[in-house]
C-alpha positions as CSV (number, residue, x, y, z in Angstrom):
1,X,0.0,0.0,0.0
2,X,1.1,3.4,-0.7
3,X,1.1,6.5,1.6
4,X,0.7,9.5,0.3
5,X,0.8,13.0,2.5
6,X,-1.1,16.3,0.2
7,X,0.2,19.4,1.3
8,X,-2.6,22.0,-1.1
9,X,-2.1,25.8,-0.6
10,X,-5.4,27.9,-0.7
11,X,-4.6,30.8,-2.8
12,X,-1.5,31.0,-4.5
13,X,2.3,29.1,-4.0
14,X,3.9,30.7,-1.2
15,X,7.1,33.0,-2.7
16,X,9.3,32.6,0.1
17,X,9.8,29.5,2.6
18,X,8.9,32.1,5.0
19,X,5.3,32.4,3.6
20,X,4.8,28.8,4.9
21,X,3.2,28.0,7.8
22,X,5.5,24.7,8.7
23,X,3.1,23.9,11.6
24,X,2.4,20.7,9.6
25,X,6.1,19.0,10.3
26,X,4.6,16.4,11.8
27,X,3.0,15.2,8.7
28,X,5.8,16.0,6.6
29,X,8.2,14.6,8.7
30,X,5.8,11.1,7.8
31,X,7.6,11.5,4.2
32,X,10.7,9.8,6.1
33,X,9.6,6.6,6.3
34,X,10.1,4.6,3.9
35,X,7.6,4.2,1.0
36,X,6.0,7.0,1.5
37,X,5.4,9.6,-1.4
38,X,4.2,13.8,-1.1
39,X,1.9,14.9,-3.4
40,X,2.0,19.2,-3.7
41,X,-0.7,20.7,-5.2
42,X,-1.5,24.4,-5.6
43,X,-5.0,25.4,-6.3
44,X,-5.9,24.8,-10.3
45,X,-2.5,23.2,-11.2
46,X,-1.8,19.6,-11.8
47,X,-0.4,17.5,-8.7
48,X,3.2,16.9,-8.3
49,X,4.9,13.5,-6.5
50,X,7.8,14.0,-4.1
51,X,9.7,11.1,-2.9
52,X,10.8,10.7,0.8
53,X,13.9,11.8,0.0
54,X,13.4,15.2,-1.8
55,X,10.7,16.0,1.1
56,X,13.6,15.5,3.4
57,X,15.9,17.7,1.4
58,X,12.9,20.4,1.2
59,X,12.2,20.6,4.5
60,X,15.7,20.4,6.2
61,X,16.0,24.2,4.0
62,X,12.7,25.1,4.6
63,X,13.5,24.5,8.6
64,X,16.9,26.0,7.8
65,X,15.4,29.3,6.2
66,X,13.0,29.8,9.0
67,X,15.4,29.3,11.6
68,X,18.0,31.5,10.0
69,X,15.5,34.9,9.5
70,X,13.9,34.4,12.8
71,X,17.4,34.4,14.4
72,X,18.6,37.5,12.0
73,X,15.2,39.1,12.9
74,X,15.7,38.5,16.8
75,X,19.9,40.1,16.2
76,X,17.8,43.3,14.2
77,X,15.3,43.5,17.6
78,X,18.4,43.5,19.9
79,X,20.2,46.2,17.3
80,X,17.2,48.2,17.9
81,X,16.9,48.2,21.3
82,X,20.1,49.3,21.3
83,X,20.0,52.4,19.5
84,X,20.3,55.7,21.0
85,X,19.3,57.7,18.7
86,X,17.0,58.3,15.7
87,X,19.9,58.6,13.4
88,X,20.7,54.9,14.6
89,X,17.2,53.0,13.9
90,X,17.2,55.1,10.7
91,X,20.7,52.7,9.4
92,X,18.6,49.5,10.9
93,X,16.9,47.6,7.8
94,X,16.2,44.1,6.8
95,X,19.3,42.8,4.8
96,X,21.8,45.3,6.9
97,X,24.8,43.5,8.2
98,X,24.2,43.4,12.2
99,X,27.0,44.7,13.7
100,X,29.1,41.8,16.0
101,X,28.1,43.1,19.2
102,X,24.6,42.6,18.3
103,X,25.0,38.9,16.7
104,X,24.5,35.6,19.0
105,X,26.6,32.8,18.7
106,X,23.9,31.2,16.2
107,X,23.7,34.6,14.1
108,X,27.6,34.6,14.0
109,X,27.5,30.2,12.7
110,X,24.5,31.1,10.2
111,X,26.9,33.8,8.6
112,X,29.8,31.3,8.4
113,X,27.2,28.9,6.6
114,X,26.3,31.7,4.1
115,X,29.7,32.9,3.5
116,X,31.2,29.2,2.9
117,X,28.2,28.3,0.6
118,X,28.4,31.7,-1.2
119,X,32.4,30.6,-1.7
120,X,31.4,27.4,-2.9
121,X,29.0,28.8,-5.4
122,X,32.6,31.3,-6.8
123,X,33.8,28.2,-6.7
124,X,31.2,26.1,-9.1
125,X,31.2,28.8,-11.4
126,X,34.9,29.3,-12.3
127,X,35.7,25.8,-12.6
């Protein structure tokens, strides 16, 4: 017998992993097991089959993305309450570089992550 998990999103496909609501995990995480396949669907578009093996892929970077702008979003909060001054928050935006003395530990291993995988993507393309 095959399993099969639907994962159907009401409107439109989500842009960003962000726009996800990954409150479903549980289910997903049923992909793991061995013969079972994930069907996605968006509304008025033919179904799609992922194996157990690309839904582990997709949600390892889906949990991955999360994690990493919730904890760049938290390092922003702390840069904020931080601030003295108008002229401070004003340099504060989403994509600015958080200064070290606002980054945590995790921040500071998420920006070693990007920087090696931005390296390695130099890397693929010269060679």
């Amino acid at each position: 017998m095959e399993h099969i998990l639907q994962i159907a999103f009401k409107d439109a496909v989500p842009e960003a992993w962000g726009e996800i609501q990954l409150y479903t995990a549980g289910g997903i995480l049923a992909t793991t097991l061995a013969g079972w396949t994930t069907v996605y669907r968006s509304d008025g578009q033919p179904c799609k089959y992922y194996s157990a093996a690309d839904m582990q892929l997709i949600v390892k970077k889906a949990m991955w993305h999360v994690s990493y702008h919730t904890t760049y979003c938290n390092a922003l909060n702390i840069w904020i309450s931080g601030a003295q001054t108008a002229e401070e928050i004003q340099q504060i935006f989403y994509g600015a570089d958080v200064p070290e003395q606002y980054q945590s530990e995790v921040l500071k291993a998420y920006l070693l992550q990007i920087a090696a995988m931005a390296e390695d993507d130099v890397d693929a393309q010269t060679t």
